[in-house]
N, C-alpha and C positions, 0 to 999 in steps of 0.2 A: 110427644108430637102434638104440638097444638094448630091444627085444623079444623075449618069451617067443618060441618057435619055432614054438610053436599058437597065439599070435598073427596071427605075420610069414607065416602061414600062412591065415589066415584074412582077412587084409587084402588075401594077395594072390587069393584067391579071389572076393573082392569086385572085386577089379582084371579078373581075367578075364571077371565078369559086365558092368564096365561095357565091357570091350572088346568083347563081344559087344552089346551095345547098338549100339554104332557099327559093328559089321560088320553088322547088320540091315539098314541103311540103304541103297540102292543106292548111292550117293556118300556119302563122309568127308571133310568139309570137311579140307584140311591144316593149320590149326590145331587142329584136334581130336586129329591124328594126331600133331602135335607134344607136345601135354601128354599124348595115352597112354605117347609112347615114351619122355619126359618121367620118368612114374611109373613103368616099367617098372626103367628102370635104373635109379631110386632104390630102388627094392625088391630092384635084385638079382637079378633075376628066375634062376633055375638054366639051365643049357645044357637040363635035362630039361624044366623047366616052358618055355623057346623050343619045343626039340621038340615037346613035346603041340601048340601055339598051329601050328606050323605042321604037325603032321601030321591036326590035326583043324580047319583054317583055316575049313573049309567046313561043318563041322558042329558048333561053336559056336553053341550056343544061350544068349539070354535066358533065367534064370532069374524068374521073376514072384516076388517074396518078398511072402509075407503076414501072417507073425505081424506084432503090433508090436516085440517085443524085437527078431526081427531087422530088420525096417526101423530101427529106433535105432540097432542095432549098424553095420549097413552106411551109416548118417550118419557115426556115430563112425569108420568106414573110411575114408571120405570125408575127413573133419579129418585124419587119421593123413598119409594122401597128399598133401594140399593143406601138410601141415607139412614134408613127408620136408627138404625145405633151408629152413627157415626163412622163408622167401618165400613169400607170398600174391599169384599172379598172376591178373588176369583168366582169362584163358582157363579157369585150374584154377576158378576159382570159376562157370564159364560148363558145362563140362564136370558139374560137380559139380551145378547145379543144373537142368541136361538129366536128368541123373540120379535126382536128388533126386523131381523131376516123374514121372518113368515112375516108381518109386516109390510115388507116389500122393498125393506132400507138393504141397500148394497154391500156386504160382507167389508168391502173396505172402509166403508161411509161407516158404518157403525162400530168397525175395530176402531175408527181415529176417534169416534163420537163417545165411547166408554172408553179408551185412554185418555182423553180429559176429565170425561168423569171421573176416572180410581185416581187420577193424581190432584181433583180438585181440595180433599183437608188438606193435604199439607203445601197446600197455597194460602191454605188458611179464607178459602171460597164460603159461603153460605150456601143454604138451600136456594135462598133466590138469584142469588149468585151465578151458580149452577145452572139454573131454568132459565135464567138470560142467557148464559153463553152459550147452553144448548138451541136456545132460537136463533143465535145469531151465528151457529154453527150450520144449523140448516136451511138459514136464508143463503147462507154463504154457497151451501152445494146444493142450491136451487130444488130442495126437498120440501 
């Protein structure tokens, strides 16, 4: 994955909000747990940023995002992680649109928006590919 470092940094900040999503939960389903740790080590995550996750386990908070740029950007984070190995798995597109939803996107707006994403490789799409049609998916449903 070759990203800026204020990128790979802000993708993974979006990683920690959705892990805090799922530690909100009394119970984590373990396929959940399996595509976070999943995305985890695709990002790399630093021994510093494990550190933080387990010395502040408990006090991990959801961040509630409201502008729309960043709700788009944390979409676009969303594809970033769902692409990290090339493969579009269920669970990652199930994860993403748990997400998608606490967010504030429409349960059917974001089934249609991850069914073009799982079937963007074998369009043979790009990352950036991808990140365009996702904007021009959500300029399209006025999101």
């Amino acid at each position: 994955m070759d990203l800026a470092q204020e990128e790979l940094q802000s993708i993974k900040n979006s990683f920690f909000n959705i892990l805090a999503l799922f530690l909100s939960h009394d119970k984590i389903e373990s396929k959940y747990v399996a595509c976070l740790m999943k995305w985890s080590a695709q990002l790399n995550l630093s021994q510093e940023d494990l550190h933080k996750i387990e010395g502040e386990f408990d006090q991990i908070d959801f961040n509630e995002i409201e502008g729309k740029i960043e709700r788009m950007e944390a979409i676009y984070h969303l594809v970033h992680m769902i692409y990290l190995d090339n493969i579009v798995e269920d669970i990652e597109l199930e994860v993403a649109s748990l997400y998608a939803e606490k967010l504030g996107f429409q349960p059917s707006v974001v089934g249609e928006l991850f069914k073009a994403i799982a079937t963007a490789p074998f369009d043979g799409s790009s990352t950036s590919e991808v990140r365009s049609n996702v904007e021009d998916f959500l300029k399209l449903h006025n999101i």
